[in-house]
Every structure is written in structure tokens, then in C-alpha cells.
N, C-alpha and C positions, 0 to 999 in steps of 0.2 A: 463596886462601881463598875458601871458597864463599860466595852473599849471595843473596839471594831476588830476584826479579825484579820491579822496581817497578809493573810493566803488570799483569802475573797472579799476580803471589805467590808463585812454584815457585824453587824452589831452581836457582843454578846453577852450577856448579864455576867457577874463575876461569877455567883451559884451554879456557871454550868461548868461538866467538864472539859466538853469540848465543843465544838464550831458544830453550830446544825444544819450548817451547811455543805463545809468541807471535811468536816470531822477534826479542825487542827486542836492541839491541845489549849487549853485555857490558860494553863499555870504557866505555858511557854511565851506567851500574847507580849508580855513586856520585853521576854528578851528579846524575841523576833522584829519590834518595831527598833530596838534601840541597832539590831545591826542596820537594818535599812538607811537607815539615817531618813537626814530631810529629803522629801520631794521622792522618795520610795528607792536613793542610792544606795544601793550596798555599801560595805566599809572600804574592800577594795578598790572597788569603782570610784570614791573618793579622793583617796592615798593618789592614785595615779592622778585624778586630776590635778590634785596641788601640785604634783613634779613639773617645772619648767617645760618650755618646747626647747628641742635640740637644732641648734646654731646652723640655719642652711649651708651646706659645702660649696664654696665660690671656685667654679676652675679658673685656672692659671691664663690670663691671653693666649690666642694662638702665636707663635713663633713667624715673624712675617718672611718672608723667600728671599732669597739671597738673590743679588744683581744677575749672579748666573745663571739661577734657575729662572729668572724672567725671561733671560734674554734665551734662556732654551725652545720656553713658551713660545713668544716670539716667533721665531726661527720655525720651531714647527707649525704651528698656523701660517704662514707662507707659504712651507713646500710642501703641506696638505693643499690647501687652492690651487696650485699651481701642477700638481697632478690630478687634481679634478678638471684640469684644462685639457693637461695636453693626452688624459685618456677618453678625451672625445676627439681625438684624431686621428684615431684607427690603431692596426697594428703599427707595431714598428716604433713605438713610440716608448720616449724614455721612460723608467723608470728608477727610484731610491727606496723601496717600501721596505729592502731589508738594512740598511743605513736609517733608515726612522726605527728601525726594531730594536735594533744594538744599541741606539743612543736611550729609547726607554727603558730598555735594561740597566744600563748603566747607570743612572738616573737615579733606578729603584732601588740601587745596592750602594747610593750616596755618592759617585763617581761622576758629583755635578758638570766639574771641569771636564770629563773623556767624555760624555755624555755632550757636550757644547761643542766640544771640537770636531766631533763625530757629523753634528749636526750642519758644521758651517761646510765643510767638504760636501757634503750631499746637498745642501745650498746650493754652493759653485757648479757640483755636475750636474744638477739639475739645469740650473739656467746654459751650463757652454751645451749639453746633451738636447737641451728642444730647441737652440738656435741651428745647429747643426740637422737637427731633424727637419725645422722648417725651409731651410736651406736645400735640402734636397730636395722636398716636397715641391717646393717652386721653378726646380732644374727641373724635370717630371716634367711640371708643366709648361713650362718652357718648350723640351723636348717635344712635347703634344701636339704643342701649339706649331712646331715647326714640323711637322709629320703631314698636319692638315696641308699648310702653304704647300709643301711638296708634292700634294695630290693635288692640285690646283684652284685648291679656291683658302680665300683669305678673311677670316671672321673676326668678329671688332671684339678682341681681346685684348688687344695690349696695353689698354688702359688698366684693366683688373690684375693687369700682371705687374707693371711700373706699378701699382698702390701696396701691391702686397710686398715686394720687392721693400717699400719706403717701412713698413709699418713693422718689417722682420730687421732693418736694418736699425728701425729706432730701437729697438728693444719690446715694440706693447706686444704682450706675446697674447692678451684677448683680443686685441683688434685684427692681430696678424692670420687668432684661429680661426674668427670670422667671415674675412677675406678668404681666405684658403678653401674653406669649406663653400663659400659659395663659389668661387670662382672653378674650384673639382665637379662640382654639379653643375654647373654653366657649357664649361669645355666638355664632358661628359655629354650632356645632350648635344653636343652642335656633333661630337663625333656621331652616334647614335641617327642621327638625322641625315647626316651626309651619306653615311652607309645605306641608307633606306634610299638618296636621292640616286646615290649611283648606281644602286640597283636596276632603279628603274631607269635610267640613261643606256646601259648595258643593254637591255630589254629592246629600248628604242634605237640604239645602232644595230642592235643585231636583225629586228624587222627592218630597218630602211635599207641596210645593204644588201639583204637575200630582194628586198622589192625592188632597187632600184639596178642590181647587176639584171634583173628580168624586165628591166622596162615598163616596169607595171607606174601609170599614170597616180601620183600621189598628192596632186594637190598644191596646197601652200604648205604643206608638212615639212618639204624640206626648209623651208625660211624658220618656220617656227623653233627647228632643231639649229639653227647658227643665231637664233635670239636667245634662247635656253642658252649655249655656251657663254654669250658674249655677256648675259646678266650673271653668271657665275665667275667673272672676270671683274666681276665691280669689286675694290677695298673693303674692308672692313662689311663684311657681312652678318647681319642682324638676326636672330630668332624672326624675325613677322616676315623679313625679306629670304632667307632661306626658305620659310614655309610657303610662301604665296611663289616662287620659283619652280619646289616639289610640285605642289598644284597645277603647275603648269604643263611639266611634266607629262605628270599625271593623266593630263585633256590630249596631248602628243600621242600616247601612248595610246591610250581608247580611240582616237583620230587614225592610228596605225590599224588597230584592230578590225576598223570599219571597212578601211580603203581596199586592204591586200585582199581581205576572203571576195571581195565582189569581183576583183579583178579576176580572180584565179577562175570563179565561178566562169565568168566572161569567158576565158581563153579554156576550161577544161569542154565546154559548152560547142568551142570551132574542134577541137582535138576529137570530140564522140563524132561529128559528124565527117570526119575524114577517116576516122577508126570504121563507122558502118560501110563504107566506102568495100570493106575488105568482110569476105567470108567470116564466119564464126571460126572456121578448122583452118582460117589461113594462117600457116605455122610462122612468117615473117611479122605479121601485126600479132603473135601473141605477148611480146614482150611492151609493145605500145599496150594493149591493152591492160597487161598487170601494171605498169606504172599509170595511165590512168585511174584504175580502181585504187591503189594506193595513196594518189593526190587526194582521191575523195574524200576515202576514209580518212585521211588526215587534214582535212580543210572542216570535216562533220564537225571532229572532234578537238577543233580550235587550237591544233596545233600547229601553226602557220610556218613553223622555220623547216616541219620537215613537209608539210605541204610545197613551200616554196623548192626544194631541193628535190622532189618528186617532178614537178611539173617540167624542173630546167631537164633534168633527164627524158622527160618524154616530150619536150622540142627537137632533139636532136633524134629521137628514135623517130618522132613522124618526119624529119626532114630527109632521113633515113630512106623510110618507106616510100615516101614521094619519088624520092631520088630514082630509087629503086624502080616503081611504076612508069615512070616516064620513061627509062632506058629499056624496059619491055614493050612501052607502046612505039619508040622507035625503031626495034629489033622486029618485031612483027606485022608494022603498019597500023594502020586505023580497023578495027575491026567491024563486021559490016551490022546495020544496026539490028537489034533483037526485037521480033515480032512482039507488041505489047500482049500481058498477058490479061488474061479476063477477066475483069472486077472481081473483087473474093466478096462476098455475100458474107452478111452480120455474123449468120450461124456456121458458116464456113473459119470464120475468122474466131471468133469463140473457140470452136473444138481445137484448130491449130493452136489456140494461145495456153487452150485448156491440158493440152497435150504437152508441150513446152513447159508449161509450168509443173508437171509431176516430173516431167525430164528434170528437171533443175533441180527438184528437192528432193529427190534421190542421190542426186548430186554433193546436195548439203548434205546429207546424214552421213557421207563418208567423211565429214571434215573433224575433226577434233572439237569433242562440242562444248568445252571452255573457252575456244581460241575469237575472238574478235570478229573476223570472217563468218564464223559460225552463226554466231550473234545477228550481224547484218545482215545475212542472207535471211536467216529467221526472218527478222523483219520486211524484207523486200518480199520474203513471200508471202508474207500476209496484207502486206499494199497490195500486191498483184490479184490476190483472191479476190478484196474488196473493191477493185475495179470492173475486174471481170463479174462479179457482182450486178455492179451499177450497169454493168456492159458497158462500158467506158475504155472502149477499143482499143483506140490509139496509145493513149497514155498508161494501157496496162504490155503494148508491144512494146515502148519505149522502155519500162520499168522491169520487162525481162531480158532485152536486150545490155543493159546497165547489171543485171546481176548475172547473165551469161560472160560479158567482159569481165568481172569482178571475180567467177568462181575459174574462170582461163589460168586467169595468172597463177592460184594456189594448187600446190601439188596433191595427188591425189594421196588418198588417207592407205597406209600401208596393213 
């Protein structure tokens, strides 16, 4: 009887020996289907399936937390937030973070109770530690705020200060960081600002008193400077009203700036033509004339407090020499007049200037030729060239006359 072959499935007559396909034995063919069992299971593969499945393992509930370890929880979530607060307040500020370490330790070695008691102390000194800190914080500003008044002007604070005042003495210790933090950045700028305003005030009495001990014609400038006081005088002063005040300042000061250099220019303008009055080698107007070339160079170069302090010096040196002139022309008489000389001719007046001006810049090169003087003579001698140039007569006599009085006053190069 034919039977399939248990290894590959093929058919095979009972007359064979073995599988002609896989080579399995013939005479094995029955025992080999009887261990497979039905549906091609092995015997073992069976055995186990009929064993039951084993009973899933149920864990035990969790154990729920004792009232103290709640109230630990609790307790620590508080004074976690509340040092999340007050370390946005800068230095200086309280800290518990090793009282929260010891109470987790404790904790974790079952010492729920020392763990809770640990917890409520660092509670307490947490909250008396940031009233006390905010407390100071607002003396500080306090302090601040009466530092300003003292320097004399009075900014609208003290409403930021009564609130924070209210909001530390309730207890809210986020409304009170709030307040605090704005109102340190508030007072901060108004000092900040003030500093900047008096600067510039400083600036503007130090020009009006050097202009106004010399007489020098200023304007409405002075009213301007007793309005600037008298709105710095006003209550409660505002961020927009301090700024627009500065500002105002500010237009006083460039107003100063404008007035003084013209004036000085004016009066250094009568001072040259009383200084030509006198020799180049006259040894009494050498000292008028080095303070002249000084006023210059410090009126050029926009520094008007020692320009002003130059010029008062050389009123008193021409009043000086005036002095001086007159009590010679009454010692000696009227002296009798001096035959005019004969027109100097264009090329006459060229070689003289052209002459004059190699004198003078021989002159310069003995000076120190880093020094300032140096510099400006450089330059006066190259305006001189470019006039004489143009032939531009006059104003190239005037322009070495001006650096002949300038190189007077400096000593000669060693």
C-alpha cells in the first residue's frame, strides 16, 4: 500500500526501499507519521500543549504614604517656589537648599518624623530670612531716594515705595518681588539720568562764569539757566519731564558754545591791533603777545574755559602796556610826525613777505616737532605760501604777522 513520505510528502509505493526523493527509509514511514501526530506535531510539541497555562502573579497594592510624608511633600513644594522667587533677587538673598538636603536624607533612611521637623524650621527661616531681606532692600531704597532730594531735585517715587512698603508688610512675597524689581530699575535710571543732567549743568556754570566775570555779552542765556534751575525745583519729577529739562540743557550749552568763541574772537580781533601798535623785538609786548597766540590756539581748539582764562590775562597785560605807552609819551612829549614812506610796490612787498616767511620757518624747525605750536606754525605756513601764491598781499602780511606773535611767546628749541 502506497503512503507519502514523512520528510517530503511524495508518495511512495510500499515495494520501495526508500523515498526517491529524499532517500527516507520505507519500512520507518509508519513510525515516523505515528510520532508526528496530527497536523504534523511532534509527541513533545503535544505533551506541552495539553499542560495548563500558569496562574499570572498579581502584585500586592502599593502601600499609600503616611500623613507625614504628605505633609513633607507639601512643605517641600512651597519652599522649592519660594526660592525660585527670591533667587531672582539678586545676591544677598536667603537661602535653605542645605536644610532641604538633610530633610531628603532623612526621609530616605525612613526618619519621616526628623525629615518633617527639619522641613518646618527651614519653612519658618525661609519666610522671617526674605522679609528681612526685602526689608532692607526697600531701606536701600529709601536711602536712594533721599540721596536724590539731597542733591536737589525730587522724583515721583514715593508712591512705588509706600506700595512696596504695603505689599512686604502683607506678607505677598511675589507681588512684593515685582514691585522691588521694578521700582530698583526705575530709581536706577532717574540716578543715571541725573548724573548725565548735572554734568551737563556743571559744563554750563563753568562757561557762564569764566563769560560772564569777562563781560562777554550772552544773550537770554542767562534767564534760560534760572528756568533750568527753577523747573528742577518742580515735585515729583517724571522720566518725560526730566528728559525734556536735559534737553533743554543741552540747547543752553550749544547756545554757550556759540556765544563765547564769537565774542572772544571780537575782543582777541581789538587786542592784535593794539599788539601791532608795538615792534616785533619790543621786549615789553612779548608777554601780550604769547598770551594772545595762546587765547588762539585755545579758542581753534574749542576749549573755551582756558581760552577764557587766557584772554583775562592778556586784558591786564594790554592795559599794562597802554599804561606803560602813555607815561612815555608824557615823559618825552608828542613826538614830531614821521615823514610818510613811499608806497611799497606789489614785487617789493612779495620779496619782503617772501623773505619773512623763510625767517619764520627756520624759526619753526627749531621747535619740537611733536609739540602743538609746531603743528600750527606748519600750517600757517602753508596758508602764507598759498597766499603769496595768489599774491594776496595783505592777508598773507596779516597771516605772518599772527605767526611772528605766536612763535614770540615759545622758547627757543635747545
Amino acid at each position: 500500500m502506497a503512503s507519502n513520505c514523512p520528510i517530503c510528502d511524495q508518495p511512495i509505493p510500499a515495494t520501495v526501499a526508500h523515498c526517491s526523493v529524499c532517500g527516507f527509509p520505507t519500512a520507518l514511514a509508519i513510525e515516523a507519521l505515528r510520532a508526528l501526530g496530527p497536523n504534523g506535531a511532534t509527541a513533545s510539541e503535544m505533551e506541552t500543549a495539553a499542560q495548563p497555562a500558569p496562574a499570572p502573579v498579581i502584585a500586592p497594592p502599593p502601600t499609600p504614604p503616611s500623613p507625614e510624608a504628605e505633609m513633607c511633600a507639601a512643605i517641600s513644594k512651597d519652599i522649592q517656589g519660594k526660592l525660585e522667587f527670591v533667587r531672582q533677587l539678586g545676591r544677598g538673598a536667603p537661602d535653605v537648599t542645605s536644610e532641604m538636603c538633610q530633610a531628603a536624607m532623612s526621609e530616605a533612611e525612613g526618619r519621616v518624623s526628623e525629615a518633617l521637623d527639619v522641613l518646618r524650621r527651614a519653612q519658618r527661616s525661609l519666610e522671617r530670612q526674605t522679609s528681612e531681606f526685602l526689608q532692607r532692600r526697600l531701606q536701600s531704597l529709601a536711602a536712594r531716594d533721599e540721596a536724590l532730594r539731597s542733591s536737589g531735585v525730587s522724583f515721583a517715587l514715593g508712591a512705588d515705595l509706600a506700595r512696596l512698603q504695603a505689599a512686604v508688610s502683607d506678607g505677598g512675597l511675589a507681588g512684593a518681588g515685582e514691585l522691588l524689581a521694578e521700582t530698583e530699575a526705575r530709581i536706577a535710571q532717574f540716578e543715571s539720568d541725573w548724573r548725565g543732567l548735572q554734568g551737563l549743568l556743571r559744563q554750563i556754570d563753568t562757561l557762564h562764569k569764566e563769560a560772564a566775570d569777562l563781560g562777554l555779552p550772552l544773550g537770554e542765556i542767562a534767564g534760560e539757566l534760572d528756568e533750568l534751575r527753577t523747573q528742577l525745583k518742580e515735585p515729583e519729577l517724571t522720566e518725560d519731564r526730566l528728559d525734556a529739562i536735559a534737553q533743554a540743557a543741552a540747547q543752553t550749552l550749544m547756545l554757550l558754545h556759540e556765544a563765547i568763541p564769537s565774542s572772544l574772537e571780537t575782543e582777541l580781533s581789538r587786542h592784535e591791533t593794539v599788539i601791532d601798535r608795538y615792534p616785533e623785538d619790543h621786549p615789553a609786548s612779548a608777554v601780550a603777545r604769547r598770551l594772545h597766540a595762546e587765547a588762539s590756539r585755545h579758542l581753534k581748539r574749542g576749549r573755551l574755559t582756558d581760552a577764557t582764562h587766557s584772554v583775562r590775562e592778556l586784558r591786564l597785560e594790554i592795559e599794562r602796556l597802554e599804561q606803560s605807552r602813555e607815561a612815555q609819551e608824557i615823559a618825552v612829549g608828542e613826538a614830531p610826525p614821521a615823514e610818510p614812506l613811499p608806497p611799497e610796490s606789489e614785487a617789493e612787498a612779495l620779496q619782503r613777505l617772501l623773505q619773512k616767511a623763510r625767517s619764520l620757518a627756520g624759526r619753526v624747525r627749531t621747535l619740537p616737532p611733536e609739540s602743538e605750536v609746531a603743528r600750527d606754525a606748519a600750517v600757517q605756513i602753508r596758508e602764507v605760501t598759498d597766499l603769496l601764491r595768489r599774491r594776496e598781499v595783505a592777508r598773507a602780511d596779516e597771516a605772518l604777522s599772527r605767526l611772528m606773535r605766536m612763535l614770540a611767546a615759545e622758547p627757543e628749541a635747545g
